[in-house]
N, C-alpha and C positions, 0 to 999 in steps of 0.2 A: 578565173579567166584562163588561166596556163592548165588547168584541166579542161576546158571544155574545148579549148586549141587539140590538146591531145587526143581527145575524143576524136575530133574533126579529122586530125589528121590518119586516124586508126582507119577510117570509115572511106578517106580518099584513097587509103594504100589499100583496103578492102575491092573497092571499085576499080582501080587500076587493075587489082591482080584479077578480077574478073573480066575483063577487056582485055589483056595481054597476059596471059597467063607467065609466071617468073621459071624461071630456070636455074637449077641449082648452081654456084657457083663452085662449087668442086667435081659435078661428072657431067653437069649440063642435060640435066633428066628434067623435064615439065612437073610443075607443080609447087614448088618453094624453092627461095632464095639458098637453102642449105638444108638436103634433104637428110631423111633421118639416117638413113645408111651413112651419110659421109660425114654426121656428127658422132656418131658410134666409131667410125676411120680414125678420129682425132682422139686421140689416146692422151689419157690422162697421166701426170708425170706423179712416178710414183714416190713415196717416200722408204727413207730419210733422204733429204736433199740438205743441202745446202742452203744456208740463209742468207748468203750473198747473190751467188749468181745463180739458184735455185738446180744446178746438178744432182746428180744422185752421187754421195758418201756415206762417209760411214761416222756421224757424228755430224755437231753445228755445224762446222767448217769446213769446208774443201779445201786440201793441199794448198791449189792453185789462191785461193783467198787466204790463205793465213799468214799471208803478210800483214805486218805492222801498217798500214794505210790506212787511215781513215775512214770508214762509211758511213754513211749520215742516212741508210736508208738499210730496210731489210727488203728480201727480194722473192714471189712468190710467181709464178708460170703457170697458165692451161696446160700448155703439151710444147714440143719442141716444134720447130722452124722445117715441118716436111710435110708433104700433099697429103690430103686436099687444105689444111690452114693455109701453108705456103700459100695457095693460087686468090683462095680468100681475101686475105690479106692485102696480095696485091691487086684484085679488085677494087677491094674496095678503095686503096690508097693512089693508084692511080689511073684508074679505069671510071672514078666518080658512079660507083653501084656502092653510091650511100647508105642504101636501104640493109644491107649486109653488117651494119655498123649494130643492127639490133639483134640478131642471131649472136653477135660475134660476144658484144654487150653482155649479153643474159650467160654465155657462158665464164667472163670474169664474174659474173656475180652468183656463180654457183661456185667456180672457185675461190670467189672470197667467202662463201659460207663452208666449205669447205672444209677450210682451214684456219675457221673460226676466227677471223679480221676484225679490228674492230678500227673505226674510224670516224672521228666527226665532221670531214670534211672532203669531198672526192675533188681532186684537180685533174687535168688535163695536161702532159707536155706540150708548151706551146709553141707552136711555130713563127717564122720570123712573118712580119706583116704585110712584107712585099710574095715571100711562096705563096703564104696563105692566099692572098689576090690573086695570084698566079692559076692554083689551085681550084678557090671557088670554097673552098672547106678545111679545116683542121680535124683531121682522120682520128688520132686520138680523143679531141674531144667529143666527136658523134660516139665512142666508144663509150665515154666516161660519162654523158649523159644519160647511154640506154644502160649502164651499169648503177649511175646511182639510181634513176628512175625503179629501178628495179628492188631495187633494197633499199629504198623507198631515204635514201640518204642528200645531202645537200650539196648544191656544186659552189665551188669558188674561184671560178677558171680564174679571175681577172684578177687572182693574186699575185700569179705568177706571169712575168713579159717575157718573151724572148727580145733583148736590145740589140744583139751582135749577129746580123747575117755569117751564116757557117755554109761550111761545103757540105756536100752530103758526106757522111758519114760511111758508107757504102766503100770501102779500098781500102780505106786507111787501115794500119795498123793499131794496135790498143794504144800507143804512146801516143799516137799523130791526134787518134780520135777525142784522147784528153786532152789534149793542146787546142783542139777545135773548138770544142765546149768551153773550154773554161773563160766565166766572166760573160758569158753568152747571153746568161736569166738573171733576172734583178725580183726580188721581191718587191711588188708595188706599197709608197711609202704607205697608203691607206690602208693596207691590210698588215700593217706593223704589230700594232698595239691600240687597242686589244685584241680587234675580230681573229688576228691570227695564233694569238700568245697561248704558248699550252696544249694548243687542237693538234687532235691526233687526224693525220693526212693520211687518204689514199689517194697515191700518184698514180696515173693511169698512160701508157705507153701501148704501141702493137708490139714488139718488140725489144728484145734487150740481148745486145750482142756481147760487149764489152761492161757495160752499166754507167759508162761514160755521161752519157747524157742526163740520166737518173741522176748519178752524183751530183754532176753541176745543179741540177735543178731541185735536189734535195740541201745540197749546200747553201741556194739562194732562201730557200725556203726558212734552215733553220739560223740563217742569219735574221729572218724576220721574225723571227719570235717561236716558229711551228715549235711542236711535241714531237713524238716518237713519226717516223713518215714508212709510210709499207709503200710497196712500189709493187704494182701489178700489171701485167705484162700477159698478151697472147700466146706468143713463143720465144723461147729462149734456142739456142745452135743448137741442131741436129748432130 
């Protein structure tokens, strides 16, 4: 049934795009939601990087990461946080041009073949219950379905809650922005032990500034029992 929903719904966005033709969301040219010039624009971030906050160094760790701090997650990036991604992004996150969530999708799932990921479970960071209303949709999870659809992997949104309305994130400082997060995501009691015990997680985010948010929700995570958690993300700073 959840294939032939798929099907259906390939065949409606088929029909749509031939009664309204889509317009790219980075140069606004007719013809597709993200055309091929402006996915060629989006530059791939090259290696050696960093496995925290995915920069480019010279070795695992960057300077700015090799403090003694905890991380509960490794950290891997399409391309950095500049046009046409930028406008993308916020398209899709708050302009509701949902349908950008599949373009965007297929390109975490080339860069998790990439860089050869391995994962038994794809999650979503999740937003608090009341934005998501607000909203209408959770922008990361349209991401991290047309990502694991893609690489044909399993989803587990409803492992992970968000319990604690937070500010946005957006001003704050890196101290402020861990202080906001923290104690935010709970891992749900059901997916304790076993479904979660051991499974190697792929976290899916649009963004990662600070990694703030990822940590708390890899911390929740491997309070429930997870394995090793990769953290995969649109853009990281420009």
């Amino acid at each position: 049934m959840k294939g032939r929903n798929h099907v259906f719904a390939q065949w409606t966005e088929h029909l749509l795009d031939l009664l309204f033709p889509p317009r790219c969301a980075g140069c606004a040219s007719s013809g597709s939601l993200l055309c091929s010039a402006c996915q060629r624009a989006i530059e791939q971030l090259q290696t050696p990087r960093c496995s925290r906050c995915a920069l480019p160094c010279h070795g695992s760790c960057c300077r700015r990461c090799a403090a003694p701090t905890p991380s509960f997650f490794a950290l891997q990036a399409v391309a950095r946080y500049e046009e046409p991604l930028r406008t993308c992004i916020h398209q899709l996150k708050y302009q509701g041009l949902t349908r950008l969530a599949q373009p965007l999708g297929s390109m975490l799932a080339c860069t998790y073949r990439r860089y050869g990921l391995q994962a038994d479970l794809v999650i979503a960071v999740p937003l608090h219950a009341e934005r998501e209303q607000q909203r209408g949709y959770n922008h990361a999870r349209l991401l991290a379905d047309a990502c694991a659809h893609e690489l044909g992997l399993p989803c587990a949104h409803a492992a992970l809650a968000r319990v604690r309305a937070t500010a946005a994130q957006a001003g704050l400082s890196a101290c402020e922005r861990q202080q906001n997060v923290t104690g935010a995501f709970r891992c749900q009691s059901q997916w304790t032990d076993p479904p979660l015990h051991g499974r190697r997680l792929l976290l899916i985010d649009d963004v990662c500034t600070t990694g703030a948010t990822l940590q708390a929700c890899a911390t929740a995570l491997r309070q429930g029992g997870a394995g090793p958690i990769q953290a995969l993300v649109l853009a990281i700073p420009g």
